[in-house]
N, C-alpha and C positions, 0 to 999 in steps of 0.2 A: 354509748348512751347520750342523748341529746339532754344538753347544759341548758340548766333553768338559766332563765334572766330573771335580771335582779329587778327590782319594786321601781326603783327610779328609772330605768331604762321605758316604763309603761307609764309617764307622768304623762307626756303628751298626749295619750289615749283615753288616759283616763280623764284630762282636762276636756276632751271633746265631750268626750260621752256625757259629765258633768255639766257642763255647759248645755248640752242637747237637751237636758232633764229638764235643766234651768227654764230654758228658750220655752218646753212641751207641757210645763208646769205637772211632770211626773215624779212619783214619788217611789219610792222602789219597788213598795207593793203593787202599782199601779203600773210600773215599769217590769215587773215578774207574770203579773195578771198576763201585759200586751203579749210578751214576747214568751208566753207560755213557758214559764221557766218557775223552778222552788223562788219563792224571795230570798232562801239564804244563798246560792247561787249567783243574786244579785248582790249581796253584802259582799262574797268574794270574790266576785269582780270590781268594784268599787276597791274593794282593798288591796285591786293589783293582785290577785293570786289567781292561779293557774285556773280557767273553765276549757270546756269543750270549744271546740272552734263553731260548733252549730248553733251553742249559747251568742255568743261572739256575733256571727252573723243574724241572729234573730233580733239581736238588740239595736244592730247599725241598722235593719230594716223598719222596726218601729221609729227610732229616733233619727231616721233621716241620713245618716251617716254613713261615707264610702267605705263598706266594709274591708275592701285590697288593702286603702292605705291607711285605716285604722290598724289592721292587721300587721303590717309590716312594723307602725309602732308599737304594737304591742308584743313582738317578738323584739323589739329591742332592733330594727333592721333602718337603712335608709335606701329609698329608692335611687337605684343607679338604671334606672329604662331610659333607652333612648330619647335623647330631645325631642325626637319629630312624634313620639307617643305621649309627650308631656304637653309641650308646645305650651300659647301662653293662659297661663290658667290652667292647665288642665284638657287636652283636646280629644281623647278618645276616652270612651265609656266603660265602664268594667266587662271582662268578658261573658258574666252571668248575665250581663242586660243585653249582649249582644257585639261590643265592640267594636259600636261604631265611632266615627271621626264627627265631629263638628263641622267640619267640611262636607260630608255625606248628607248630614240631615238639617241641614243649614236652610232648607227651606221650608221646615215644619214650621220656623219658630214665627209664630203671629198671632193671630185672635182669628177662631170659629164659631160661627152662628153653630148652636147644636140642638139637635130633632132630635126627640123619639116619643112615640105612643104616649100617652098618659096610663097610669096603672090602676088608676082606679076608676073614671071615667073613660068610657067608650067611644071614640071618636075626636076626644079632644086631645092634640099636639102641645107637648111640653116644648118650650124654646127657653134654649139661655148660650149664656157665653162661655166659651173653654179659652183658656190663651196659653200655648205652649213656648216655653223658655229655657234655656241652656243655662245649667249653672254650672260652671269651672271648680267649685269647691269640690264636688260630687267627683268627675263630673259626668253628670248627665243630661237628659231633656228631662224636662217637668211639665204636667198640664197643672192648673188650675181653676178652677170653674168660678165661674160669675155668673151675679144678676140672675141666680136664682130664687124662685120664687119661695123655695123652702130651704133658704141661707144657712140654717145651720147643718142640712144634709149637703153641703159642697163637699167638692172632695179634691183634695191636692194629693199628687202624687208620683211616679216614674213612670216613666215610658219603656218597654222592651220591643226591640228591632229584631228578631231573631235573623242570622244570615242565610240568605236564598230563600228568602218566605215573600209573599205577595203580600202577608199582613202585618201587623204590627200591635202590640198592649198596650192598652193602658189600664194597670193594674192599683188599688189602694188598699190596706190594709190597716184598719181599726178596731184594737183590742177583739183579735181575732177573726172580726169578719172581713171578708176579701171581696170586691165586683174586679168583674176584670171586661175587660171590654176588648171586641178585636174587631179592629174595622183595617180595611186595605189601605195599600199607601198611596199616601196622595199622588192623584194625579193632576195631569197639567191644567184642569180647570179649579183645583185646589180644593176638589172634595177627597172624604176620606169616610167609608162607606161599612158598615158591618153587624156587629150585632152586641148587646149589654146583656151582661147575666148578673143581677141582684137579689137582695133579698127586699120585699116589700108589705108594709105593713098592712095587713088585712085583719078586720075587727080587733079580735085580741091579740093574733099573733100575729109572727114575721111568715112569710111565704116566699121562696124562691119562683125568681121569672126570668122570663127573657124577648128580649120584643128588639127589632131594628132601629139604629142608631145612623146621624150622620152628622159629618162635621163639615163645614165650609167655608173655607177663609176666606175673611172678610177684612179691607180696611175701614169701613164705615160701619155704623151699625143705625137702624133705624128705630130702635126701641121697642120691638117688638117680642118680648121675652115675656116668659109667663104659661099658663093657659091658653093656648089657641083655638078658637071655636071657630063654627061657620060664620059665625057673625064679622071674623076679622079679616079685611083684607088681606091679609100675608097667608092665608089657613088656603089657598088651593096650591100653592107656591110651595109650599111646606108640607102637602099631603103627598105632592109629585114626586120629591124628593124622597120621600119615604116607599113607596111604593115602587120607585126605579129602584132603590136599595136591594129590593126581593125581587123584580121582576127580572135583572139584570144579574140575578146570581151573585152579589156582593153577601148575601145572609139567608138561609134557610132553616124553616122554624118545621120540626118531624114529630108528628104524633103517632098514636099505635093508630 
């Protein structure tokens, strides 16, 4: 029979998770809501006793936290992996996200101009900023979006590499709802090409869609984020872009 661990052996986990709530300004109800879980489930975890390992992992994915090596403190364990899987900070990814090196995706991490349709007006080009970042706590890559025009729908969140795939995720997850985005890996002119599947608000309710996405790394930026209509010089620049997306087989959109 497998031997409980004792309450204090899970302080460090619990100090994270704690801390993450702190950081998320979640409250337990709010932390049970996200992670689809009873609130008293959240009470006994919080109080160091035994949940489901699915619990566990639902909660390190709302509040941002490496689930392996919460997990290990919370079995009471300490990591003995290899150096060169550790490396400094933190150098390869979990293997649910794909298990990649920092070395491997070491040339994601920058700032992209990001296209795609607008969803509620017809022809006009939404633009704004993503900047992708390696964080060694995790560790993984992280996007996070800027300079958009409707700031409080940003979205910060992880990156999935799956191995032997041409594409790649970028997936967020808020109090249940999920976009996940997959556009292909970048290539040598620094774009990164595919398709967004949301939900978006139409009159009184939300609407699921999907429309062509692109990211293009940029060192500079010229201010041109927002709405983009015909009227703006970046707007044929920016429809080309979109339009090689699907004409080049990067996203394909299938009706009946």
């Amino acid at each position: 029979m497998k031997g409980s661990v004792s309450k204090s052996a899970r302080e460090t986990a619990l100090a994270q998770i704690k801390t993450a709530m702190i950081e998320k300004k979640l409250t337990q109800a709010e932390l049970a809501d996200t992670a689809d879980c009873h609130e008293k489930t959240i009470q006994n975890l919080l109080g160091g006793r035994s949940v489901r390992e699915q619990t566990l992992f639902d909660v390190c994915m709302v509040l941002g936290l490496e689930y392996d090596k919460l997990k290990e403190a919370w079995d009471g364990k300490e990591s003995h992996g290899p150096m060169e899987l550790q490396g400094e900070g933190g150098l390869v990814a979990p293997v649910y996200m794909g298990a990649y090196t920092r070395a491997a995706v070491d040339h994601y991490i920058g700032s992209y101009l990001t296209l795609r349709p607008c969803f509620a007006h017809p022809g006009v080009i939404i633009a704004y900023r993503t900047d992708v970042s390696w964080e060694p706590d995790w560790p993984i890559l992280l996007f996070q979006e800027r300079d958009r025009a409707d700031a409080p729908y940003s979205h910060r969140r992880r990156i999935y590499i799956p191995t032997s795939s041409m594409f790649i995720h970028l997936v967020s997850l808020t109090k249940g709802a999920m976009r996940m985005v997959v556009v292909s890996q970048i290539d040598r002119v620094g774009k990164m090409r595919g398709i967004i599947t949301t939900l978006h608000k139409h009159g009184a309710m939300f609407v699921p869609v999907a429309t062509p996405i692109v990211y293009a790394k940029r060192e500079e930026f010229g201010g041109d984020f927002g709405e983009i209509t015909e009227k703006d010089a970046s707007y044929p620049e920016y429809k080309a872009a979109l339009e090689e997306t699907m004409e080049q087989g990067y996203a394909r959109l299938v009706s009946s």
